[in-house]
Backbone of each chain as ProteinMPNN parsed JSONL, in Angstrom:
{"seq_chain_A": "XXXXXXXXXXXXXXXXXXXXXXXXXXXXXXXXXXXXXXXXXXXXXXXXXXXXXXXXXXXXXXXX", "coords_chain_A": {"N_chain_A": [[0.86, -1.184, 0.0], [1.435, 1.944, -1.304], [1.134, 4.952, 0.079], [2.804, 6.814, -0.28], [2.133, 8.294, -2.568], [-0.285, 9.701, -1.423], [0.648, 11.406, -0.037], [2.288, 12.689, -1.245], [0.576, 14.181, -3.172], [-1.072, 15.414, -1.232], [0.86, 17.1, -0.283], [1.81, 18.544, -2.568], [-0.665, 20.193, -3.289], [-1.168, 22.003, -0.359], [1.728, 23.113, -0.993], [0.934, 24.64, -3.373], [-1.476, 26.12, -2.445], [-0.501, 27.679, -0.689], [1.385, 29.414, -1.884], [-0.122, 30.128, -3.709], [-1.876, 31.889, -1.771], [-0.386, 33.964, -1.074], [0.573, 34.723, -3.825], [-1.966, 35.819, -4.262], [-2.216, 38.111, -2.255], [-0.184, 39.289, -2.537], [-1.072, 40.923, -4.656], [-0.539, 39.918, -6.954], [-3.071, 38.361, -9.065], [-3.374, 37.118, -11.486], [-0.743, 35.583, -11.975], [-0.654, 34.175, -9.643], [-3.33, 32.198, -10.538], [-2.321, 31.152, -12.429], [0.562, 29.525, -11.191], [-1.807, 27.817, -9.782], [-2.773, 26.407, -11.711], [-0.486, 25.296, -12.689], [-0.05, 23.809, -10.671], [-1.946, 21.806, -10.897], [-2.088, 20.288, -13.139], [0.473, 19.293, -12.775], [-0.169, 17.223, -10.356], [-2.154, 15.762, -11.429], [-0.752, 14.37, -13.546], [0.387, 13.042, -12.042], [-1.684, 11.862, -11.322], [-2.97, 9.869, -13.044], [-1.529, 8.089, -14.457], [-1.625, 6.038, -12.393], [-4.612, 5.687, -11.682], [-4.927, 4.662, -14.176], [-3.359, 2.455, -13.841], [-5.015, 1.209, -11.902], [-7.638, 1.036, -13.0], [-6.723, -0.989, -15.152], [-6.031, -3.195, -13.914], [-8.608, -4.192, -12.723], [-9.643, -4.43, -14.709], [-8.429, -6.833, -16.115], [-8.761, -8.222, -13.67], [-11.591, -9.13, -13.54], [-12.139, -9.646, -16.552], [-12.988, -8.162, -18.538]], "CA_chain_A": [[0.0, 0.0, 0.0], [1.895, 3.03, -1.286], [0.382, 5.856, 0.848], [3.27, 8.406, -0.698], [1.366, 9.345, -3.749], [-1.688, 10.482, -1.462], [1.014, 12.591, 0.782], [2.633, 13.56, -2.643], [-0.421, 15.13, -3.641], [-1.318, 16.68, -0.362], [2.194, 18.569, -0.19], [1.748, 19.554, -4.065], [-1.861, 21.134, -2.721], [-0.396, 22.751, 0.094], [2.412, 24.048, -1.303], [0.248, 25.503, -4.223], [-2.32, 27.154, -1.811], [0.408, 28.661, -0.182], [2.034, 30.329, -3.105], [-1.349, 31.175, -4.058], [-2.297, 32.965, -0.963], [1.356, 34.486, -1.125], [1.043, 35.696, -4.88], [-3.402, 37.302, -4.351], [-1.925, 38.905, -1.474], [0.807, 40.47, -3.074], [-1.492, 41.45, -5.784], [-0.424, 38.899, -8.844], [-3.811, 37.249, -9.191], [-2.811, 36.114, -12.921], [0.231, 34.563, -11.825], [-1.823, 33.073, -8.981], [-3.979, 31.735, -11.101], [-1.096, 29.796, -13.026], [0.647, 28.538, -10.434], [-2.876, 26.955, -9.764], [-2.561, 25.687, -12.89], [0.388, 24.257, -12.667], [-0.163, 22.435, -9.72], [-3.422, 21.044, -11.093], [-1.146, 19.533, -14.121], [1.751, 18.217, -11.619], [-0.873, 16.459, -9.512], [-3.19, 15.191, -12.606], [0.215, 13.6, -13.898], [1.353, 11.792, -10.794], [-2.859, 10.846, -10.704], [-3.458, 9.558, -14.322], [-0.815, 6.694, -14.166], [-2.195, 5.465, -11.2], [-5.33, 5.48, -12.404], [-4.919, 3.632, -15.227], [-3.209, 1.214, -13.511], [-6.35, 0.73, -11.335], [-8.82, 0.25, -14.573], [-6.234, -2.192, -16.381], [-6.435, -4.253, -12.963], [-10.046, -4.35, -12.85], [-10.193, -5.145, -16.169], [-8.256, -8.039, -16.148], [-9.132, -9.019, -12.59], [-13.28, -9.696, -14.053], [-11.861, -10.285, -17.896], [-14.025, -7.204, -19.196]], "C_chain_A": [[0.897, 1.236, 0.0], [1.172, 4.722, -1.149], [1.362, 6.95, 0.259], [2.906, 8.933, -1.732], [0.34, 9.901, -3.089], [-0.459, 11.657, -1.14], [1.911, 13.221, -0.449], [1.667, 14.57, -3.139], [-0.905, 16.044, -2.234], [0.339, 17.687, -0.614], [2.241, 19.362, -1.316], [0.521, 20.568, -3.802], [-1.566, 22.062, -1.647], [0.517, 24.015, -0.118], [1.769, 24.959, -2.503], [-0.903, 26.125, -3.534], [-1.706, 27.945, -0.93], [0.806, 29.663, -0.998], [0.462, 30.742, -3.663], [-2.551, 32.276, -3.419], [-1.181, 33.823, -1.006], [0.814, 35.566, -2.771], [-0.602, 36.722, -4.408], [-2.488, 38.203, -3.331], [-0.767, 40.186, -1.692], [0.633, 41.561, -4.028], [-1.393, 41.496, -6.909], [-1.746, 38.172, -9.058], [-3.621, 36.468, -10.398], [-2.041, 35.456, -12.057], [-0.013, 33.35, -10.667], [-2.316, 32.075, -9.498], [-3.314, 30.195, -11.674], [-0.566, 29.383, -12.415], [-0.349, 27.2, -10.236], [-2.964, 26.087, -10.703], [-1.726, 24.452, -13.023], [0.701, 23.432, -11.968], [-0.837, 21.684, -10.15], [-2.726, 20.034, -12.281], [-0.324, 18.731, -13.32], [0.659, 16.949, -11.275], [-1.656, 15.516, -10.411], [-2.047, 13.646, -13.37], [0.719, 12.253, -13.421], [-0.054, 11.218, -10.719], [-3.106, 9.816, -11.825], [-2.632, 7.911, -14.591], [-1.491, 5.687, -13.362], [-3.851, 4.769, -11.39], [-5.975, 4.339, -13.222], [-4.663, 2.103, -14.737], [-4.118, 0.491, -12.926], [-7.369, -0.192, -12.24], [-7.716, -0.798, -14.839], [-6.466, -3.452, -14.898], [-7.629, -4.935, -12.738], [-10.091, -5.045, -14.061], [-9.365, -6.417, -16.2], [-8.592, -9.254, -14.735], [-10.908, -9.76, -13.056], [-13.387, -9.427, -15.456], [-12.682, -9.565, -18.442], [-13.167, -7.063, -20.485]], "O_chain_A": [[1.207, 1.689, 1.102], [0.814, 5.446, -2.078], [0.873, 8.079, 0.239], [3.284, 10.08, -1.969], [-0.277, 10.704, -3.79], [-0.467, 12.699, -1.795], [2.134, 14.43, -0.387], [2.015, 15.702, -3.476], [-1.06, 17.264, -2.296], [0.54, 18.802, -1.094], [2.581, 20.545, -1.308], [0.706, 21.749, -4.095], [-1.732, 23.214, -2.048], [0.4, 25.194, 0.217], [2.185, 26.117, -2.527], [-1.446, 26.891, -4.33], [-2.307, 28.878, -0.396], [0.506, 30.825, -0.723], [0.215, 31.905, -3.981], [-3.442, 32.984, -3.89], [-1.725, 34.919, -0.862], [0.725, 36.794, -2.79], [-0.571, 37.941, -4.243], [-2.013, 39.186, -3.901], [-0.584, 41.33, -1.279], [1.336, 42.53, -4.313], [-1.742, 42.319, -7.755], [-1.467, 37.0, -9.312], [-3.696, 35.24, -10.36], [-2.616, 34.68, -11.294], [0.27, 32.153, -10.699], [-1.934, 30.969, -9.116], [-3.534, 28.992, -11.538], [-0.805, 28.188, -12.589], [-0.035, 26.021, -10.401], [-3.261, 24.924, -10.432], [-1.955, 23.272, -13.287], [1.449, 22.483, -12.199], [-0.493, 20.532, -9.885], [-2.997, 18.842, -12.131], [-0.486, 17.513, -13.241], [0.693, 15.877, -11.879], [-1.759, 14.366, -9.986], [-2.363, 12.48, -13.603], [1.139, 11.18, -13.853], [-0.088, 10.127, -10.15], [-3.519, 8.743, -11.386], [-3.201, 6.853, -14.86], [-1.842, 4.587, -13.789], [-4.14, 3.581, -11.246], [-6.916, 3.554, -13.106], [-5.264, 1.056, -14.977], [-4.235, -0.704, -13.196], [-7.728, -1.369, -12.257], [-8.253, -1.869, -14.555], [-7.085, -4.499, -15.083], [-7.672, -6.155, -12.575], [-10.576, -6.159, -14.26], [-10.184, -7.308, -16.423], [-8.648, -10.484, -14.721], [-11.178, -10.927, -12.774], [-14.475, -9.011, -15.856], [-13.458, -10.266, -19.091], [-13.558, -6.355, -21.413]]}, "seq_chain_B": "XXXXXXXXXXXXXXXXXXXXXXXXXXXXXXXXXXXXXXXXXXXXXXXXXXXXXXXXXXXXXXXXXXXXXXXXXXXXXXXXXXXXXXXXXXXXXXXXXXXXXXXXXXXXXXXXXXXXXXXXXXXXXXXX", "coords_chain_B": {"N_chain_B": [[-7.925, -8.879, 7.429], [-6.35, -6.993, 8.466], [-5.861, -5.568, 6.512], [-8.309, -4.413, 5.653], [-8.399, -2.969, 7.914], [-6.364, -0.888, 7.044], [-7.072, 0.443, 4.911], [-9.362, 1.813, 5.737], [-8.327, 3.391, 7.72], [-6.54, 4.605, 5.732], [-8.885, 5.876, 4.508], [-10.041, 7.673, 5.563], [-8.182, 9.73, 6.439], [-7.406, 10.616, 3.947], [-9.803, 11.868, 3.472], [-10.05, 13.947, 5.469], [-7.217, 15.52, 5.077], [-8.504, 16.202, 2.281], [-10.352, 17.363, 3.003], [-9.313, 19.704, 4.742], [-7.838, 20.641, 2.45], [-9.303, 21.562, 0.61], [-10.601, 24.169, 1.267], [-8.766, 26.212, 0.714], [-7.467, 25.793, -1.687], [-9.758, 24.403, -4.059], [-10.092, 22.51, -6.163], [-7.878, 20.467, -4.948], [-9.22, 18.721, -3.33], [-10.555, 17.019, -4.605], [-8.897, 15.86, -5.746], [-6.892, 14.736, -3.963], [-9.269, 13.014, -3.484], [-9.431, 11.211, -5.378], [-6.432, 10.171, -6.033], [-6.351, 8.333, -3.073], [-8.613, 6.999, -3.833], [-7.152, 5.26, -5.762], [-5.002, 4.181, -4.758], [-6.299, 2.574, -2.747], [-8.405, 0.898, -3.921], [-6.509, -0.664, -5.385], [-5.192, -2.347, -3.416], [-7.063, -3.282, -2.752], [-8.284, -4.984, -4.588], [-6.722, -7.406, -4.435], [-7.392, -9.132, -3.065], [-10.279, -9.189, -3.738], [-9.56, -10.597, -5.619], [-9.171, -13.049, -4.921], [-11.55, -14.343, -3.861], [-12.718, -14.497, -6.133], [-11.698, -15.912, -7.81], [-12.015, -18.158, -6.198], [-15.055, -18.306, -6.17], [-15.483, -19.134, -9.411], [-14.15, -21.669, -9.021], [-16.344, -22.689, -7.645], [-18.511, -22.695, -9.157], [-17.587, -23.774, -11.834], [-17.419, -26.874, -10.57], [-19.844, -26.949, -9.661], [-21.255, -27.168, -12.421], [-21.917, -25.062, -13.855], [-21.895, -23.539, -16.903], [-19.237, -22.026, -18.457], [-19.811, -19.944, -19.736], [-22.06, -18.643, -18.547], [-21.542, -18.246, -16.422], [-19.517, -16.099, -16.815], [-20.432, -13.483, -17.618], [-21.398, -12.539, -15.214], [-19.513, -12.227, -13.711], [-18.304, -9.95, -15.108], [-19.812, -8.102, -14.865], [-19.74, -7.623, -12.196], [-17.368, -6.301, -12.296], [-18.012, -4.276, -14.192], [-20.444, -2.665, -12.366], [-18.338, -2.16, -10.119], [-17.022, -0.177, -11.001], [-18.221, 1.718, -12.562], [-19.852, 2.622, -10.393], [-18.062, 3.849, -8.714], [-16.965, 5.657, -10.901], [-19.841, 7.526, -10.925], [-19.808, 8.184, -8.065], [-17.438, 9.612, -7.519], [-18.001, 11.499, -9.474], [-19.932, 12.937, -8.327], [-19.233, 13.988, -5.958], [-17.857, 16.096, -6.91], [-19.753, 17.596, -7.052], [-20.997, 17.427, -9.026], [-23.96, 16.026, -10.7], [-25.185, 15.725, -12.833], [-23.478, 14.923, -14.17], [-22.567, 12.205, -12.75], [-24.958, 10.319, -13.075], [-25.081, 10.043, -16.101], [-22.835, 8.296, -15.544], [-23.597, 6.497, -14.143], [-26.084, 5.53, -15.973], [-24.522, 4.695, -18.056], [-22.998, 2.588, -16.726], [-25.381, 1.011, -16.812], [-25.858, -0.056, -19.481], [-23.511, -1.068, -19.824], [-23.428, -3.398, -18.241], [-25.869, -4.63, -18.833], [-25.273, -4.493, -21.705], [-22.939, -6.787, -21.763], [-25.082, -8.842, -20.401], [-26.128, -9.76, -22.377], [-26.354, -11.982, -24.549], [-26.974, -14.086, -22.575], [-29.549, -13.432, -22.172], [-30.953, -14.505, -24.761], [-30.042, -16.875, -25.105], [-31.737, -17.431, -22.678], [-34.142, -16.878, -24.701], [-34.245, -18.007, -26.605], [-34.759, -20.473, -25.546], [-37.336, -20.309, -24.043], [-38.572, -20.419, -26.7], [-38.364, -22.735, -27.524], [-40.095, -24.142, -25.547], [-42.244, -23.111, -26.296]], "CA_chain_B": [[-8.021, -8.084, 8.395], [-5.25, -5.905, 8.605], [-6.225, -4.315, 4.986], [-9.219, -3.269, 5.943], [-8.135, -1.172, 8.961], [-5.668, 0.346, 6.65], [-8.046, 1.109, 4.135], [-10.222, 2.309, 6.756], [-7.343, 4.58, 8.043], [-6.451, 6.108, 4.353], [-9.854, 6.983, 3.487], [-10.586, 8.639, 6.355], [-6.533, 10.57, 6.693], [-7.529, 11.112, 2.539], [-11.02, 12.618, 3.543], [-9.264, 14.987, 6.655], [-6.616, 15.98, 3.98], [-9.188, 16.876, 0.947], [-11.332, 18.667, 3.709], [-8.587, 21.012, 4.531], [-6.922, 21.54, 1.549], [-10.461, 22.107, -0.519], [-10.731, 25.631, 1.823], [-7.88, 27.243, 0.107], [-8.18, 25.273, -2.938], [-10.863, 23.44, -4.278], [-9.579, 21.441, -6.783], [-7.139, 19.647, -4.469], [-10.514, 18.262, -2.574], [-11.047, 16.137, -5.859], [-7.435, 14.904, -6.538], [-6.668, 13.499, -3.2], [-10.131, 11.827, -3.378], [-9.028, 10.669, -6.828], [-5.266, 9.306, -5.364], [-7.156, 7.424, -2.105], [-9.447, 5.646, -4.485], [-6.06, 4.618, -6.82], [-4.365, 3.636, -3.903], [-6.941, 1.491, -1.981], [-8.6, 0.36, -4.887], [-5.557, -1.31, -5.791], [-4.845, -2.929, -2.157], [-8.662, -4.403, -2.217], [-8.5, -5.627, -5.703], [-6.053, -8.446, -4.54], [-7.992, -10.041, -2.37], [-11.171, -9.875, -4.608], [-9.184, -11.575, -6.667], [-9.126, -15.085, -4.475], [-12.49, -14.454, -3.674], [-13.726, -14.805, -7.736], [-11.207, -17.326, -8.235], [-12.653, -19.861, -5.412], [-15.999, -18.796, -6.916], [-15.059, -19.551, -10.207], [-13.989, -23.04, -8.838], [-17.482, -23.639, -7.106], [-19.177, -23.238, -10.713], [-16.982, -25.089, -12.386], [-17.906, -27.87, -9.442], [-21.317, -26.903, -9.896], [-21.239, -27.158, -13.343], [-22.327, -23.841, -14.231], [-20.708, -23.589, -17.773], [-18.417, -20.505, -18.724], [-20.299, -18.626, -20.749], [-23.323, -18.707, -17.913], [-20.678, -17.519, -14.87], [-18.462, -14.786, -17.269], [-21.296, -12.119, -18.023], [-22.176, -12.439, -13.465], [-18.109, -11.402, -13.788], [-18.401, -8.601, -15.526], [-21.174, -7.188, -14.584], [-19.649, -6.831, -11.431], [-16.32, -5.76, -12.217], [-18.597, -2.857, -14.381], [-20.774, -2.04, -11.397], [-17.511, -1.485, -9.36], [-16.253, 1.222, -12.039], [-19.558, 2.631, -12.621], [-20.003, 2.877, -8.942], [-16.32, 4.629, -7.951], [-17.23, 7.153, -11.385], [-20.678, 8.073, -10.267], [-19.745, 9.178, -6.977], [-16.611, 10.655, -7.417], [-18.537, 13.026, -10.098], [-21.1, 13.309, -7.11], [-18.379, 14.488, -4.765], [-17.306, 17.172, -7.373], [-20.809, 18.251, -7.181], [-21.836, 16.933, -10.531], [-24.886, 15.161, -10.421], [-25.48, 15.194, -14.32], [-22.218, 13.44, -14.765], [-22.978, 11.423, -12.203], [-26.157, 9.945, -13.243], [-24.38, 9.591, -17.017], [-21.782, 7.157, -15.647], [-24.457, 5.043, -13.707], [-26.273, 4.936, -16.951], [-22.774, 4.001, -18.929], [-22.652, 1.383, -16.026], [-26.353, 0.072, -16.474], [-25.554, -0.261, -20.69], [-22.42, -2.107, -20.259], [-24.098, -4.724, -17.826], [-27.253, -5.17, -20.326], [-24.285, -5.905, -22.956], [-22.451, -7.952, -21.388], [-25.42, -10.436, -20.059], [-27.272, -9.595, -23.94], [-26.062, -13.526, -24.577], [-27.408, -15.122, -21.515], [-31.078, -13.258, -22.41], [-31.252, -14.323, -25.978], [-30.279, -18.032, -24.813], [-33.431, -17.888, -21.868], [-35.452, -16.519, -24.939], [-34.317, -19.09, -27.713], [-35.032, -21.576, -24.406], [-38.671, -20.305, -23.993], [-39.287, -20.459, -27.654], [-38.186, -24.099, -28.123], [-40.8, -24.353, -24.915], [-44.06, -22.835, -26.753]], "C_chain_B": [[-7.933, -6.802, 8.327], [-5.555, -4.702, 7.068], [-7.256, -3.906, 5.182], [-9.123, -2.218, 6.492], [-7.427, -0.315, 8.165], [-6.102, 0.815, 5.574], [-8.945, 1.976, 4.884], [-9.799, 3.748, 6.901], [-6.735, 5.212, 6.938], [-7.201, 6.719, 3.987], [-9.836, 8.14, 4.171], [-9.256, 9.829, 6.343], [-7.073, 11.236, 4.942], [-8.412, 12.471, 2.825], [-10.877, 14.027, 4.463], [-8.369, 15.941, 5.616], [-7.389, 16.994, 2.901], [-9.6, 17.939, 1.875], [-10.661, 19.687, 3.896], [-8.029, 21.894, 3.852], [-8.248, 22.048, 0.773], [-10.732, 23.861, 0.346], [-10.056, 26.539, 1.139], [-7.555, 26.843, -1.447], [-8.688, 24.282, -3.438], [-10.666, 22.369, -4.889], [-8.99, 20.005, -5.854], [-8.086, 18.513, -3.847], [-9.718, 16.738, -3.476], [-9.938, 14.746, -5.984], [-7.14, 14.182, -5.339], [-7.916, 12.656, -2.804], [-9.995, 10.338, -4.501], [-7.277, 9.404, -6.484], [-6.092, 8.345, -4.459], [-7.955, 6.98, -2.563], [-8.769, 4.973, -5.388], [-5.698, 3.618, -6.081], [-4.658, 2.415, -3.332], [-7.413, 0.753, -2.489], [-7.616, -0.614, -5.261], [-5.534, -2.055, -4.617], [-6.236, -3.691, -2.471], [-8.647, -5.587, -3.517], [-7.738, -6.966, -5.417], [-6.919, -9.716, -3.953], [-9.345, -10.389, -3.062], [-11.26, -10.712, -5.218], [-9.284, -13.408, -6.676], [-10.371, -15.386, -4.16], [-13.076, -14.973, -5.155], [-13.101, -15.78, -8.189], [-11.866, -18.819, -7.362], [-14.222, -19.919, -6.498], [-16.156, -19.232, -8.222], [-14.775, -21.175, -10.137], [-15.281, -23.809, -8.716], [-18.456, -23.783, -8.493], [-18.888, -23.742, -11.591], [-17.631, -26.499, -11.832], [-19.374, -28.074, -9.552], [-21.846, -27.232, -10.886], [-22.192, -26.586, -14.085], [-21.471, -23.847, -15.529], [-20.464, -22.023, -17.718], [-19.002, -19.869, -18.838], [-21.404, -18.287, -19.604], [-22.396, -17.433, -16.925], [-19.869, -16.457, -15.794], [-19.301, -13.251, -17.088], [-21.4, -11.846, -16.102], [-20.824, -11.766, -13.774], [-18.087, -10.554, -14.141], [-19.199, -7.547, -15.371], [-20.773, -6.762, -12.953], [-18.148, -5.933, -10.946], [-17.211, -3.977, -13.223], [-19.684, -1.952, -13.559], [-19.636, -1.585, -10.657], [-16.775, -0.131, -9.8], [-17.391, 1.966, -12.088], [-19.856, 2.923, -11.384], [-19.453, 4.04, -8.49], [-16.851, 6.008, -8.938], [-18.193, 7.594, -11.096], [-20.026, 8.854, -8.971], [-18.603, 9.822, -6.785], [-17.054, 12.294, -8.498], [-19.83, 13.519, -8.938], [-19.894, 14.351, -5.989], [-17.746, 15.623, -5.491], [-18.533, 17.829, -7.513], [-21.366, 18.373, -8.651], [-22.356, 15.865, -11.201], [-25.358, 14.587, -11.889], [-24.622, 14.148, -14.778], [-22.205, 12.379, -14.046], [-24.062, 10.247, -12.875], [-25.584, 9.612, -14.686], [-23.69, 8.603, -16.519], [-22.11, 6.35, -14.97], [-24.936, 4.51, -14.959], [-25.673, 4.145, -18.071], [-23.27, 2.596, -17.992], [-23.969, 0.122, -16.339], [-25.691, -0.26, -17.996], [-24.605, -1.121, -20.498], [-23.055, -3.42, -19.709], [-24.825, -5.307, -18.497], [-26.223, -5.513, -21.401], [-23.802, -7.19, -23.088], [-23.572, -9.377, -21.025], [-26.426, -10.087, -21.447], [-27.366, -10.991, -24.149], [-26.665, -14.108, -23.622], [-28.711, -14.577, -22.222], [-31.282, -13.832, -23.607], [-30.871, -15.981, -25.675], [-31.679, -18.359, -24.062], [-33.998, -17.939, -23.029], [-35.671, -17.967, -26.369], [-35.127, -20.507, -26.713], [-36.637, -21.718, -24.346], [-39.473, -20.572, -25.438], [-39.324, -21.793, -28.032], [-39.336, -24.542, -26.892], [-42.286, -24.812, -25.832], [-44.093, -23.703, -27.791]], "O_chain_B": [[-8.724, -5.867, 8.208], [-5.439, -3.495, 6.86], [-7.344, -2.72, 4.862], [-9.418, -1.066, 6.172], [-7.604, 0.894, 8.308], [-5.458, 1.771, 5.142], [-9.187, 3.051, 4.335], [-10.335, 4.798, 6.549], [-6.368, 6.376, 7.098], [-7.04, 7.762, 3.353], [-9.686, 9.281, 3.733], [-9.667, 10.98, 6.197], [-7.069, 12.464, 4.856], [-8.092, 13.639, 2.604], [-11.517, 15.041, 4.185], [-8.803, 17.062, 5.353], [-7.084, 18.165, 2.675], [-9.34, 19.131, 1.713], [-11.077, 20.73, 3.391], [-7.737, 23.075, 4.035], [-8.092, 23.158, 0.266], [-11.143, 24.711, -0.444], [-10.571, 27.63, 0.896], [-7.419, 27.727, -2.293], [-8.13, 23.191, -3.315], [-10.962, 21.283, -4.391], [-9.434, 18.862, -5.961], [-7.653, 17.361, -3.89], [-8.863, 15.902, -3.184], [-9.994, 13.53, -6.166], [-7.089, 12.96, -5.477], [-7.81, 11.747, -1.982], [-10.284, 9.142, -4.45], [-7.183, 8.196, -6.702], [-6.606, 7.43, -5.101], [-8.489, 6.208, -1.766], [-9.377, 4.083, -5.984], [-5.873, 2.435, -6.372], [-3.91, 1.44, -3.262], [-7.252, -0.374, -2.021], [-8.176, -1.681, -5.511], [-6.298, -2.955, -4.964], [-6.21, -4.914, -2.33], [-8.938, -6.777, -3.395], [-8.084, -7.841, -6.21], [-7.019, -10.881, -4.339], [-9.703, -11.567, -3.095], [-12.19, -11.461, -5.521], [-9.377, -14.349, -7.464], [-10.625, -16.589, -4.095], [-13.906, -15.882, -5.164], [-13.667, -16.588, -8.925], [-12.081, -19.975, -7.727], [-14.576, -20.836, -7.24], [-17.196, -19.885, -8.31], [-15.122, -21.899, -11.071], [-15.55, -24.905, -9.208], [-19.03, -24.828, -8.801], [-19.726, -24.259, -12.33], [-18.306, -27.185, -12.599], [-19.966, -29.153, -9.535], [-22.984, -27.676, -10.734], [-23.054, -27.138, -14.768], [-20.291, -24.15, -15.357], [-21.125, -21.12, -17.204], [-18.984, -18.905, -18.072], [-21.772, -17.154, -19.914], [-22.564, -16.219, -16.808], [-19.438, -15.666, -14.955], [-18.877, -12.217, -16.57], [-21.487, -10.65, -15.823], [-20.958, -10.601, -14.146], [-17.679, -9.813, -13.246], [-19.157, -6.369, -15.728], [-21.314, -5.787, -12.431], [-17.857, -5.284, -9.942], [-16.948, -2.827, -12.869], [-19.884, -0.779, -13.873], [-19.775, -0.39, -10.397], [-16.158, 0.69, -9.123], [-17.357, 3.037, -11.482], [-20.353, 4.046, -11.456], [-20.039, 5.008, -8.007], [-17.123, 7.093, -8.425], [-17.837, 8.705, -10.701], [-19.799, 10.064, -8.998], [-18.597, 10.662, -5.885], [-16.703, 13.471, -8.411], [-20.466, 14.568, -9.039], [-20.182, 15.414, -5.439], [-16.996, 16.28, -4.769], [-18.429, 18.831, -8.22], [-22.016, 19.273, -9.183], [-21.806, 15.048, -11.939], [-25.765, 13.451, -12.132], [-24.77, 13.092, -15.392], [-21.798, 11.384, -14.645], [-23.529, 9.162, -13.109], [-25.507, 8.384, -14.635], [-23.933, 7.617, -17.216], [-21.39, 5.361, -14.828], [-24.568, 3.392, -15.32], [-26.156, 3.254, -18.77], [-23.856, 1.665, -18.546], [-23.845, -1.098, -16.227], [-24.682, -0.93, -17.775], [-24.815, -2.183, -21.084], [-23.233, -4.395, -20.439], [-24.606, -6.466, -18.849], [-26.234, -6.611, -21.957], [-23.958, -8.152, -23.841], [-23.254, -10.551, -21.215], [-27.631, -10.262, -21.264], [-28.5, -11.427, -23.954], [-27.066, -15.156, -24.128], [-29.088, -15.404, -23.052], [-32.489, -13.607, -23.701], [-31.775, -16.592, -26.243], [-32.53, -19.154, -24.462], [-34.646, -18.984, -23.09], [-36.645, -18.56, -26.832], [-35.906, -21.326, -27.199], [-37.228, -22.785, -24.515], [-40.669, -20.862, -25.474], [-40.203, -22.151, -28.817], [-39.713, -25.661, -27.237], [-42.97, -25.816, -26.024], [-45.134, -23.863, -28.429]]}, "name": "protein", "num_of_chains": 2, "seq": "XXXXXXXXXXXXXXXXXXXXXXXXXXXXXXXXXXXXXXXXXXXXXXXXXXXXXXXXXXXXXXXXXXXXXXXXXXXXXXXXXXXXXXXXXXXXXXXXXXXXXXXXXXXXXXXXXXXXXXXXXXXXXXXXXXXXXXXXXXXXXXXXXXXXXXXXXXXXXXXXXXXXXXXXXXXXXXXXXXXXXXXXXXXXXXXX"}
């Protein structure tokens, strides 16, 4: 049971709601914004593998 | 046993996690609900696995043929997917997409047992 992809994704959430209270506050909301972005990509990346691997298990675990 | 409690103890550490981080941003909610159903999902699937294999044995034993016991297989390996996508589009607060990927789920089941119905019906017709 590899539990470090959930705490991978919490620290990528974290650290991107940090930097994105950090940049509104400074008064970048664009660049805010993208950061947001680019966490949402990081995290989507490290989820999509995973994922998959799930469905292809399923699917061969009940031969769909 | 022991995999349950620690399924038990990721959803809930997942569900603590999403809850805090969805305050400052929302998205994140989603994605570590999305990881903690990769994760555990995967850990449960093993053991399903000896579970469908014994049953698999007892209809063999029973002498249930293949083709009778495959479509019951699939139908509930596509309820378990249709299940997980329903309510994770429920938990993003989208009930339309929701309700789409039950209906996906009912369609694939009706495919998959299309063959068993069309044997009952050839069955009832060689009856009348």
């Amino acid at each position: 049971m590899d539990v470090e992809l959930i705490f991978k994704i919490a620290a990528v959430g974290i650290l991107v709601a940090v930097l994105n209270q950090l940049l509104i506050r400074s008064g970048r909301e664009e660049q805010a914004m993208m950061t947001t972005l680019a966490g949402l990509v990081v995290v989507m990346m490290l989820l999509l593998q995973k994922i998959s691997d799930l469905f292809l298990l399923v699917k061969s675990l009940f031969a769909l | 046993m022991e995999t349950i409690v620690r399924i038990g103890a990721v959803c809930v550490l997942g569900a603590v996690t999403a809850l805090y981080l969805a305050r400052y941003l929302p998205e994140s909610g989603m994605m570590i609900a999305l990881a903690v159903c990769a994760v555990a999902g995967a850990v449960l699937l093993t053991p399903l696995g000896e579970i469908l294999t014994f049953a698999q044995a007892m209809a063999a034993w029973g002498g249930v043929e293949e083709s009778v016991f495959h479509p019951l297989l699939k139908t509930v390996g596509i309820a378990i997917l249709s299940r997980l996508g329903a309510e994770l589009c429920r938990d993003a607060g989208q009930n339309a997409l929701a309700a789409l990927a039950e209906l996906g789920g009912a369609v694939g089941a009706l495919l998959v047992s299309l063959p068993l119905l069309q044997a009952v019906w050839e069955l009832l017709e060689g009856l009348v």
